[in-house]
N, C-alpha and C positions, 0 to 999 in steps of 0.2 A: 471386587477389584482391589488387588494389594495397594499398599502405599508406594511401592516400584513403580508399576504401572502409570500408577500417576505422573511420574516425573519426568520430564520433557528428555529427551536427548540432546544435550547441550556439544556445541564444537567450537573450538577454539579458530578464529581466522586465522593465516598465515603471518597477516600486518599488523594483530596483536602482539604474536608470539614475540616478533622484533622488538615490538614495544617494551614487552615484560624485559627482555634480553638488556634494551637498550636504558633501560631502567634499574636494570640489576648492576652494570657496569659501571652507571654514572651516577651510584648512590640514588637515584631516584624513586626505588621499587617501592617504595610504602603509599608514595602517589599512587604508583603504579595500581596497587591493591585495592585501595581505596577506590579508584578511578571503576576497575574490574566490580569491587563489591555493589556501587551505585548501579552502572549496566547491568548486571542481574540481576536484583532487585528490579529493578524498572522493566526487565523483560519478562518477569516472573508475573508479574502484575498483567500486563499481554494475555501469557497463558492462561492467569485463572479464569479471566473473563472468559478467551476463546473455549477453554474444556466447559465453562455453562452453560454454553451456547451448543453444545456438541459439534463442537471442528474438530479437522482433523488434523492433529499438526504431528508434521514431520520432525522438525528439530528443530533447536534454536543456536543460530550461531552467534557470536560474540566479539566484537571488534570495538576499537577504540571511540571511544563516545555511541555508544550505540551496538545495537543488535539487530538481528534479523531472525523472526519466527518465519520458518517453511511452512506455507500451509496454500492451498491449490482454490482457499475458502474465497479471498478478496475478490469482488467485483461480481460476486454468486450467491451473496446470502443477502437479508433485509440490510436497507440501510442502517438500522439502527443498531444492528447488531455489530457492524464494522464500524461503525462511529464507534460507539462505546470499545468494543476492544482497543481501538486506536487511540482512543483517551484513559483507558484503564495504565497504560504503560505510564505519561506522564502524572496519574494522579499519583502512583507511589510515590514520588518526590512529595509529595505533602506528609505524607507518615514523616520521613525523613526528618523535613523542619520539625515535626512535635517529638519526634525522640530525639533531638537536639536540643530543643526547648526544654524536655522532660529532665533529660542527660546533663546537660551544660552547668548548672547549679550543683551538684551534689561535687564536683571537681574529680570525678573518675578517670575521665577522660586527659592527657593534654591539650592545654590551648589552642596548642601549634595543630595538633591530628583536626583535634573540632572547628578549625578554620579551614583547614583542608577539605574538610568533607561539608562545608558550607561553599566553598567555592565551586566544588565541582558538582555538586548535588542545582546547583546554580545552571554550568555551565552544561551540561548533561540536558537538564529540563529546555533550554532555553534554546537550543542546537536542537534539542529533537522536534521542537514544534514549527521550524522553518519550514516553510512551505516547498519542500523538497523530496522526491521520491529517492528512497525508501524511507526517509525517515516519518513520525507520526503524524507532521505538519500535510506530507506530500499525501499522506494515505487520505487523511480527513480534507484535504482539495478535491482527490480524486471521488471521494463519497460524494463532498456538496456537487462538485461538477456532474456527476454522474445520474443525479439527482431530476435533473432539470434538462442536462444537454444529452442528445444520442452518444451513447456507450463509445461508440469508436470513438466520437469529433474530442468528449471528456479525456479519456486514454491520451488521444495527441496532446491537447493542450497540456494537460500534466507532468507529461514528459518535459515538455519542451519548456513548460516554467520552470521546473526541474533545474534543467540545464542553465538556461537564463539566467538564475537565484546564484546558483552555484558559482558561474564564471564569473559573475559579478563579484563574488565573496573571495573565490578566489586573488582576481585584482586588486581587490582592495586589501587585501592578505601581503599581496608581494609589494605595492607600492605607497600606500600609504600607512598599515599598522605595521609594527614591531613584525617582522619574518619569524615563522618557526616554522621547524619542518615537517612538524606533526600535523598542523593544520593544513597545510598542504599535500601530504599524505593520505588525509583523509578526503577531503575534496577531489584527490585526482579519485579516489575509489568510489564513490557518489557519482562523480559524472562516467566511471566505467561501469557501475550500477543500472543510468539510465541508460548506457549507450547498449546493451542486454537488453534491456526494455524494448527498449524501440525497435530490435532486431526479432524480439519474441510478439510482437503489438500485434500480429497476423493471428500468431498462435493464441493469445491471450484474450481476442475478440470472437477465434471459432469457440471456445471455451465457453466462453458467455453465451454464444447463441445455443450450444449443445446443452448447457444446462437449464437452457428454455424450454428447450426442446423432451430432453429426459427426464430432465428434474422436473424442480418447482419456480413458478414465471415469481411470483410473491407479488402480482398486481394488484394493486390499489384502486386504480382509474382505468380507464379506457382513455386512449387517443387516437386520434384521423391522424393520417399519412398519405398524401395525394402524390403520387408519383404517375410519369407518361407509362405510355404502353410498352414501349421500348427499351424501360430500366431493368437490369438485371437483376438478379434475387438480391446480389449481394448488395448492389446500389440500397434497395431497399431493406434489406438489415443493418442497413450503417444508419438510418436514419431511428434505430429502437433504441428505448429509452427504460432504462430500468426502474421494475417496480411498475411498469405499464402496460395493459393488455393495446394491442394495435389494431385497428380496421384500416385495411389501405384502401384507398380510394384511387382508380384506376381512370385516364383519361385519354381519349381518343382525340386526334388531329381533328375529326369530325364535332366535335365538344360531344361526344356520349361518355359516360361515366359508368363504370359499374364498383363493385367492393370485392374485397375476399380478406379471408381472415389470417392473420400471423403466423396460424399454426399449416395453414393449409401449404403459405411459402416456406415452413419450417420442414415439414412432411416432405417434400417435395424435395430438398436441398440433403436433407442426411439419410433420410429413409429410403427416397428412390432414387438418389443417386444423381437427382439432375443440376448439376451444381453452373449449368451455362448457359441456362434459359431465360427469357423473359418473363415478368413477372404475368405479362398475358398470355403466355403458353403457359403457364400454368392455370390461370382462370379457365385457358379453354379447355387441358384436361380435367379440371374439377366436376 
């Protein structure tokens, strides 16, 4: 594999470009750069994790305070491996401080650039780890929640703190700190992030069960899942928990009980097509 190959397809957001623009007008652009160098760097760090893990990433886009790697990988590989990517972004920022530390003595640099690039290497790190979707905070919510809670109910929540985090920050943006417009620019584009989200949350949840289903589960445990007779498939895939093999446990108005296993309502839902049945029509075709 060339060294090309290797190199991610990077694309510039539309809301950057203004930025650079807006920067280039108003004497600002060398923030500007700065600002740009730190985000790549930080996104680069994403990548090399995700290519050792073999994902597949589409591109990385690039926008103010922050990036976005394309990749179809989140909420379908081990936890640990989405943890760790999502914290690979923020450790770059530690390089940073030590080639600062390294740099700052020898006086190569100016004062003025090396406090610049302490500020936003700062302000970069500390915005990305908010507990907000897309950024690194929201990814690594979404893994612990995912973790412990069924895959759909984690997805909502996350969203929805998402947006909660956000309009809060926003407020406090417009009425109590100093206004800029940039912060607010960005915030409006984070909560148009998650409002995508939550419009693809359908899509983003068959994805997950399909890659149960074709892929690999990466089960650890086994868990009981007692639902009536009466729930529908989908009822009972909203109740699956990643990283977990499922035995459902079936219950009769009569109290009889019987079981059937994850793969048999998974078989059933993609393979034969019966996406409107009961979870005991399918016990009873089994």
């Amino acid at each position: 594999m060339t060294v090309l190959k290797l190199l991610p397809t990077i694309h510039i957001h539309p809301i950057l470009i203004i930025f650079l623009f807006i920067g280039f007008i108003t004497g600002t652009f060398m923030e500007i750069i700065i600002l740009l160098a730190i985000v790549l760097f930080h996104e680069i760090g994403h990548y090399i994790m995700a290519i050792s893990f073999k994902w597949r990433i589409k591109s990385i886009t690039l926008w103010v305070f922050g990036g976005v790697m394309d990749t179809d990988e989140h909420g379908n590989r081990p936890t640990y491996e989405e943890a760790l990517v999502s914290i690979a972004g923020p450790f770059q920022h530690v390089f940073i401080y030590l080639f600062i530390m390294i740099v700052a003595p020898m006086n190569v640099i100016p004062i003025s650039i090396m406090e610049l690039i302490v500020y936003y290497n700062n302000v970069i790190l500390l915005f990305n780890l908010l507990p907000v979707w897309p950024l690194d905070g929201g990814k690594c919510l979404f893994t612990l929640l995912s973790t412990y809670v069924p895959y759909k109910r984690a997805h909502t929540i996350m969203i929805l703190t998402s947006v909660l985090v956000s309009i809060c920050i926003l407020f406090t943006q417009l009425f109590i700190l100093p206004f800029t417009l940039s912060s607010v620019f960005i915030l409006l584009f984070i909560l148009l992030e998650n409002r995508t989200e939550w419009k693809q949350r359908y899509y983003v949840f068959l994805r997950f069960l399909s890659r149960r289903f074709y892929g690999t589960n990466h089960a650890k445990k086994t868990s009981l899942i007692k639902v009536s007779n009466s729930n529908t498939l989908f009822d009972v895939f909203s109740l699956f928990i990643r990283e977990r093999k499922h035995i459902i446990y079936i219950s009769y108005h009569d109290g009889q009980e019987t079981s059937i296993d994850e793969w048999d309502c998974l078989r059933s839902y993609f393979q034969d097509k019966h996406y409107n049945i009961t979870v005991d029509e399918v016990k009873r075709m089994d």
